[in-house]
N, C-alpha and C positions, 0 to 999 in steps of 0.2 A: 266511410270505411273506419273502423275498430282500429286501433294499434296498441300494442301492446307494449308496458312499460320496460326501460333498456335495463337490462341488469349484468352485473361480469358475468362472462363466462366462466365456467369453471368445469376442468375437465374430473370426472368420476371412472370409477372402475369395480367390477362385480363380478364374482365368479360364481358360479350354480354348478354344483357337482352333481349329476344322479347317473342312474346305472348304465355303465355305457354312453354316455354322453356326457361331454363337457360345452357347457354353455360359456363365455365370456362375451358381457360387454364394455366395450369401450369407445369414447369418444368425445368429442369436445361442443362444448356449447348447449342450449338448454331452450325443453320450449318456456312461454309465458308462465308466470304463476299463477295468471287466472284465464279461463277464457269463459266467452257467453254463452250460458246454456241454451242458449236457442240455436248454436253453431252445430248444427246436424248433419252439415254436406262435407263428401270427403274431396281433399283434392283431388284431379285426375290424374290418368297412370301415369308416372315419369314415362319418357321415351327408352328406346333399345338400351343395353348395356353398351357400352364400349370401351376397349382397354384402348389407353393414348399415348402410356409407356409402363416400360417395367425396365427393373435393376436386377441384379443377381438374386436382391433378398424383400423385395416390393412391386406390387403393380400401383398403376394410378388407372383409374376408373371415370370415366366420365357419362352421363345420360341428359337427354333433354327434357327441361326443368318443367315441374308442374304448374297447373293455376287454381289457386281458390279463391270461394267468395269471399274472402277474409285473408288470406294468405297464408301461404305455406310454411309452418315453423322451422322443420328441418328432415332429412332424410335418412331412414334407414337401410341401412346395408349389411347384407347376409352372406357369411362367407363356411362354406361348408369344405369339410376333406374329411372323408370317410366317416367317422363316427366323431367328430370335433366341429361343431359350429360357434361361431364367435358374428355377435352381431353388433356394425358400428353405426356411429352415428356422427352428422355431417350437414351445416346449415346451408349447404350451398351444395349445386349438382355435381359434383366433382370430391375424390377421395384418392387418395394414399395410404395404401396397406401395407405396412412392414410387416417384416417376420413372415415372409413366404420362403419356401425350400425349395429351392429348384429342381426342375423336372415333374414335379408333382402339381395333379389336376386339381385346380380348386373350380368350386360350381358358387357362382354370384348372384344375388337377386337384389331388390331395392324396391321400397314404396315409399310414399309421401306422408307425413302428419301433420297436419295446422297446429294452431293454438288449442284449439278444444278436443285436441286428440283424436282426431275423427284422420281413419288412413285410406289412404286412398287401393286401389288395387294395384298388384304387380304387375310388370312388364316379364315377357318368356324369359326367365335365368339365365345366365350366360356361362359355358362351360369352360374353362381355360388351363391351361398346362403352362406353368411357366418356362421358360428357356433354362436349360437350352431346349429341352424336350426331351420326352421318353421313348426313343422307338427302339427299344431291344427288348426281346419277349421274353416272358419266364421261361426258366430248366421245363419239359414235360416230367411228370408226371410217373411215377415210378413204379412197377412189383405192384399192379391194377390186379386185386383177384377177385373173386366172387364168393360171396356169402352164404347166407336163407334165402333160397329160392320159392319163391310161391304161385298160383298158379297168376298173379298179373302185378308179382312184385320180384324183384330180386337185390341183395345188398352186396353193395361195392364196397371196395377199403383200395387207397393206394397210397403212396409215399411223396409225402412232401415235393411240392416245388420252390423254387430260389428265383427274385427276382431281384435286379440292383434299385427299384424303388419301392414298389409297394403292390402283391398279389390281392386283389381283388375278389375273383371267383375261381372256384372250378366248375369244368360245365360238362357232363356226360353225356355222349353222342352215338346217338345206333348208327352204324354203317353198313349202306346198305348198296348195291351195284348203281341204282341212279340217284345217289348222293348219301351227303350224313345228314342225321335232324338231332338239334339238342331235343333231352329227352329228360333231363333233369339239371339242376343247378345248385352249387354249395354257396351263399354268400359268405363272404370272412370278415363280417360285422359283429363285434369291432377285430382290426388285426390281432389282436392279443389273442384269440382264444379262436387259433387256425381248426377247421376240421378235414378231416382226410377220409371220411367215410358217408355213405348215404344209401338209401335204399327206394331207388324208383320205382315209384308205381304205375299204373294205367297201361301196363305191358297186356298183350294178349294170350289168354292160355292156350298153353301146347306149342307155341310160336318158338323158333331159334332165332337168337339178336345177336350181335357181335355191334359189343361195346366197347366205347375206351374213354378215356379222361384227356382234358386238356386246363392248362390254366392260363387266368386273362388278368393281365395287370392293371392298376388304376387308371391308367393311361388306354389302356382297352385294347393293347396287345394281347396275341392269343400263344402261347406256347404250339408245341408241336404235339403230337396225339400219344398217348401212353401206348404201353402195349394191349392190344387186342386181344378181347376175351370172347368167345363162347358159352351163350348159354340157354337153358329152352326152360321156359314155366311150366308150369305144373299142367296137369291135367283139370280142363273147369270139369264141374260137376253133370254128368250125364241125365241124374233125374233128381227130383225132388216127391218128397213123396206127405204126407198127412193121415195119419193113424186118427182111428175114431172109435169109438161105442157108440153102439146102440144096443141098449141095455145086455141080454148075456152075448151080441154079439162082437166081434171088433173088424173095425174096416179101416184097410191099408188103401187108399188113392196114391198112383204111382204117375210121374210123367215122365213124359220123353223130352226132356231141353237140350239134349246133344243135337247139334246141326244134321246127323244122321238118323239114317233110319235103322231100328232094332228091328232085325226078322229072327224070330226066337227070343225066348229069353227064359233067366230064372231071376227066384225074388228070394234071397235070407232077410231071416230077422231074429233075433234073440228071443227065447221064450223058455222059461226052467220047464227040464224034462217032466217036472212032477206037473204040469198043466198040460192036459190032455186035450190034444185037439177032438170033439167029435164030430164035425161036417167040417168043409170048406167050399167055397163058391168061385166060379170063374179062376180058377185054378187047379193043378193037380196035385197033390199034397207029394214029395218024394218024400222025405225024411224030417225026423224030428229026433232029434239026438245030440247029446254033449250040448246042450243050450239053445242048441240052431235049429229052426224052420227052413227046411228047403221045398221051396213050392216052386212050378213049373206053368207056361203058358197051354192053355190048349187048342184046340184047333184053331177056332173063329178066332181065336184074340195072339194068334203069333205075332204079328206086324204090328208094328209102334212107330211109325209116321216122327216128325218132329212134331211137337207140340201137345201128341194125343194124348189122354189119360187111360190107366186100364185101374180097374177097382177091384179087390178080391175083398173076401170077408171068411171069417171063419169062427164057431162055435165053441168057446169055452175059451182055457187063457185064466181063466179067474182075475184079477183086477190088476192083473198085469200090463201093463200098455207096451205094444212093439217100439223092442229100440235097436240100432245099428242095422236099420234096413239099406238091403244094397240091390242093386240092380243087376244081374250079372260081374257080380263082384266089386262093381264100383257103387261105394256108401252114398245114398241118395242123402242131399239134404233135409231136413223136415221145414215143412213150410208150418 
């Protein structure tokens, strides 16, 4: 077995500042100043976390200690609260964290280093609230209104919640008769720069949601529900359609993507008066005026199933290409 030469300890300190994060470490004691590059194995994982006591303003931490083939130099320990991680360090299984605030959740973790810096892997983190504890839930949630609506989005805005330690998230929740589902979520990483607005998406269109806000504190209390709003998305789009040339002709490909079936229908589409239609195909031509093509189904092609295509074509246009084609008034997309 290797040992490594005894030197004073000496405790150091280092702060790293970057956006939203503040890093500090601190701790006592130090690995070797050399170790052997052939030392490639890490120790293994300390055992569980376990807190053994805590003061109003410290916990002490203990885990079960690692083994290497050379030995274990010292341990690190990770200590998180919100957007502030401070990482210590500790020659032996066991630490003393000062400078905790009570009631507030810190999350802990720890792994081993040898001499030749080789770390071993972590044990599941351990989440902890110190005493006395947090169970009183934020203010709900205030003056919840509704934004831009879209056909599978809609924007919320509501007014601050107050907690006596530290709000966490707000979470928006549809309510529905056989229960609520969160459906969105604000985190307030870091707390300084709280947000009070969001805009869910993945909503269904044409659907009516009754929404509200709630907020959930560090400690992972939930407020009570804001007030309840109504609201329905847009309309999805019924058809999609592809405009084409072939050479003096142009052909409009229209579908059916509404969940419905069209029985009848009409087709606009923009075209200057001064481009004269002279045929058209699989269509009835009604009118052409003030910019607009209005054409109609005919017999064999009134019904449009979900998914069908109907194709019409018509002569002249000059190098115009149809735009704001609609389906019965509602504007197909272009594929």
């Amino acid at each position: 077995m290797r040992s490594r030469p005894s030197r004073p300890a000496r405790r150091w300190a280092r702060t790293l500042i970057l956006p939203f994060l503040v890093v500090a470490l601190a701790g006592t004691g130090g690995t070797a100043a050399h170790a052997a590059a052939e030392d490639t194995e890490p120790p293994s994982t300390p055992g569980p976390i376990t807190v053994v006591g805590t003061t109003a303003n410290s916990v002490q931490l203990s885990w079960a200690a690692s083994t290497d083939d050379v030995g274990v130099a010292e341990y690190h320990v990770s200590q998180i609260f919100t957007d502030i991680a401070m990482l210590h360090r500790t020659p032996t299984n066991s630490i003393v964290i000062s400078g905790m605030l009570p009631s507030r959740t810190y999350t802990f973790g720890v792994w081993a280093v040898d001499a030749a810096g080789n770390r071993s892997a972590a044990p599941p983190s351990l989440r902890f609230t110190m005493p006395p504890g947090d169970g009183q839930p934020p203010t709900p949630p205030v003056a919840l209104t509704v934004g831009a609506v879209g056909e599978n989005t809609v924007g919320l805005r509501w007014g601050a919640s107050a907690d006596n330690v530290l709000l966490a998230q707000y979470e928006v929740l549809s309510l529905t008769p056989t229960g609520n589902t969160v459906v969105g979520r604000v985190y307030l990483m870091p707390p300084a720069y709280p947000s009070t607005s969001t805009t869910i998406a993945g909503l269904t269109p044409r659907t009516t949601y009754r929404l509200a806000v709630r907020a959930v504190d560090e400690a992972g209390n939930p407020s009570a529900l804001s007030n309840v709003v109504t609201v329905t998305t847009g309309p999805a789009p019924t058809c999609t359609a592809w405009p084409s040339r072939r050479g003096a002709e142009t052909w409009i490909a229209v579908r059916n993507v509404a969940p419905t079936q069209v029985n009848g229908w009409g087709l606009t589409w923009a075209l200057p008066d001064s481009q004269q239609i002279g045929a058209i195909w699989n269509a009835a031509l009604v009118s052409h005026t003030g910019g607009i093509v209005t054409a109609r189904n005919l017999s064999w092609n009134a019904v449009l199933d979900p998914g069908v295509t109907v194709s019409i074509g018509y002569l002249g246009g000059g190098i115009f290409r149809p735009s704001g084609i609609a389906l019965n008034g509602q504007v197909c997309e272009v594929g």
